[in-house]
C-alpha positions in Angstrom: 8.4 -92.0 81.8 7.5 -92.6 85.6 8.8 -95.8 86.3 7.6 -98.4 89.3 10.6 -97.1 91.5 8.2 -94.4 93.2 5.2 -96.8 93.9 7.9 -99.0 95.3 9.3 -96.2 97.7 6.1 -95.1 98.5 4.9 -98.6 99.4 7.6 -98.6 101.5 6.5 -95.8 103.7 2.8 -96.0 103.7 3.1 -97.9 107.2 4.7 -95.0 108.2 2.0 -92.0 109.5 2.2 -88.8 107.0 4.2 -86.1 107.9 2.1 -83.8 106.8 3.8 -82.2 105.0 4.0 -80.9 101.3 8.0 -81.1 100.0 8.5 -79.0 96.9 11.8 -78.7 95.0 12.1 -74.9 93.3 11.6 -76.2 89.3 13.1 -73.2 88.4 17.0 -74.2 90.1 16.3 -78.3 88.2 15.8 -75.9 85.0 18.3 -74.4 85.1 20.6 -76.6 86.6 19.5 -78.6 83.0 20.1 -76.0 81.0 23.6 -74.6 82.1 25.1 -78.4 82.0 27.5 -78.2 78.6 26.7 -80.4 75.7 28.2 -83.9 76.6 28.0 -84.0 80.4 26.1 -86.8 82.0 26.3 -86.2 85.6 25.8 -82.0 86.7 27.5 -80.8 89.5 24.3 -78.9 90.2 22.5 -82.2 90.3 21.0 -82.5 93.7 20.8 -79.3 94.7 17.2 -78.5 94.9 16.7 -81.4 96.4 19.2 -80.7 99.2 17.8 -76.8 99.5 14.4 -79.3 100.0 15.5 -80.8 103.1 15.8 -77.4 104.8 11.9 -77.0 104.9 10.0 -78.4 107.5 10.7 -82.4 107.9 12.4 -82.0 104.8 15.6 -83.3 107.0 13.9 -86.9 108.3 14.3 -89.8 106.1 11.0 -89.5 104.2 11.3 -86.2 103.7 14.8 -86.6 102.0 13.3 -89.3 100.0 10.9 -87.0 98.9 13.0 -84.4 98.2 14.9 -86.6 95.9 11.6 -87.9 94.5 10.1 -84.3 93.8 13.2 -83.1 92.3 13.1 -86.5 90.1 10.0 -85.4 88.9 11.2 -82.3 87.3 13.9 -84.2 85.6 11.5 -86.6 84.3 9.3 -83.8 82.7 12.1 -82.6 81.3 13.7 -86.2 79.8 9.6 -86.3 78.3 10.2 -83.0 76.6 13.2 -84.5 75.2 11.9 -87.7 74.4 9.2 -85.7 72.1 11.2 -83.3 70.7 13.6 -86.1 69.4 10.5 -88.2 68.0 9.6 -84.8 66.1 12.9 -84.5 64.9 13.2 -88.0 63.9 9.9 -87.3 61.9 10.4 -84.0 60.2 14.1 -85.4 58.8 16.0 -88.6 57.6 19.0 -89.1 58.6 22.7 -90.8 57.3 21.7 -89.9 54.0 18.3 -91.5 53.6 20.2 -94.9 55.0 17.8 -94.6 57.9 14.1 -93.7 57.5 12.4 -91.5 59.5 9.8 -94.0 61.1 13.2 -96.3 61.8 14.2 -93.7 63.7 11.0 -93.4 65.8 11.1 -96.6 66.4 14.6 -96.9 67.7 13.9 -94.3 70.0 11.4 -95.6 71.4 12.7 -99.3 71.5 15.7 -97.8 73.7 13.5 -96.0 75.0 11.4 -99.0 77.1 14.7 -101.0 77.2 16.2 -98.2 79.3 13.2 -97.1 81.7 13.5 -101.1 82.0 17.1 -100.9 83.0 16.6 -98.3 85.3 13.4 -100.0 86.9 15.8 -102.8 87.4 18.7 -101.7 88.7 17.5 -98.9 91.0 15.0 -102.0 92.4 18.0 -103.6 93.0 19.6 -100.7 95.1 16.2 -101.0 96.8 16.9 -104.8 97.6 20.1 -104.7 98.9 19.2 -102.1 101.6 16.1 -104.0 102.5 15.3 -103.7 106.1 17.6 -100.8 106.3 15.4 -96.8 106.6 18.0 -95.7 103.9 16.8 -98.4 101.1 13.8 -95.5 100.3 16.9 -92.8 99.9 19.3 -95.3 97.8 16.3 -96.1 95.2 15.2 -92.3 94.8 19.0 -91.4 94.4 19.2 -93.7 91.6 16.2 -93.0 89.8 17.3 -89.1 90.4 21.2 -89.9 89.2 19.7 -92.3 86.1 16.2 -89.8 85.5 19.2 -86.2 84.7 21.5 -88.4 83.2 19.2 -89.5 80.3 17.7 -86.3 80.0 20.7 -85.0 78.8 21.5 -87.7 76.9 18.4 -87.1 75.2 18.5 -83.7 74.6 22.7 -84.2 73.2 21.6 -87.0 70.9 20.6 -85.3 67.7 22.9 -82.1 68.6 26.9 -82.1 67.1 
């Protein structure tokens, strides 16, 4: 669900020469940073973290390079919110639910009508955050943030919707 936030930040820079170069997050800390956050909890307090550990490496501490920490740790999330995303459509396939009240292809389509309405929202307002810092070097980290902040957040909504 890779939104227009990242062309937007990376519009943003491409006046700016490359750095040259390649900020990576460690996937496995975003894993499990998903996986140990309880059942309910929007907002990790590990959320962050491999983006900060990013900024140690090698111009990982300038403003592009924190924006690209944030983005590359974004990325993770967002594979991860996909995963969900799927899974849930499965799920919504292979059973009804409320007692055959709802059919499985309403169900589907629900999903995925929030779905679009929220990668719109998030498009939206994280543009926004953009906007307000315009002419400011810390508009690029504001936007990322958001999309990072938004990107976990309904990942584990996802993966806690069809869960007790």
């Amino acid at each position: 669900m890779k939104s227009g936030i990242y062309g937007l930040v990376i519009a943003a820079f491409c006046a700016v020469p490359a750095i040259g170069q390649d900020l990576t997050v460690d996937r496995g800390d975003v894993l499990a940073c998903f996986g140990n956050t309880p059942i309910g909890a929007i907002y990790p307090d590990c959320l962050g973290d491999a983006a900060n550990a990013c900024q140690d490496q090698d111009g990982g501490s300038t403003t592009i390079g924190i924006t690209e920490c944030i983005m590359a740790e974004t990325a993770v999330w967002d594979d991860m919110l996909n995963e969900e995303y799927t899974r849930l459509q499965r799920n919504f396939s292979a059973r009804g639910w409320a007692d055959g009240a709802v059919t499985n292809e309403e169900l589907k389509v629900a999903l995925r009508d929030a779905q679009r309405a929220w990668i719109a929202y998030r498009d939206a307002d994280c543009g926004l955050r953009y906007k307000v810092w315009e002419g400011g070097t810390i508009r690029g980290i504001v936007a990322a943030n958001c999309e990072l902040t938004m990107t976990a957040s309904r990942a584990l909504d996802l993966r806690d919707m069809d869960r007790p």
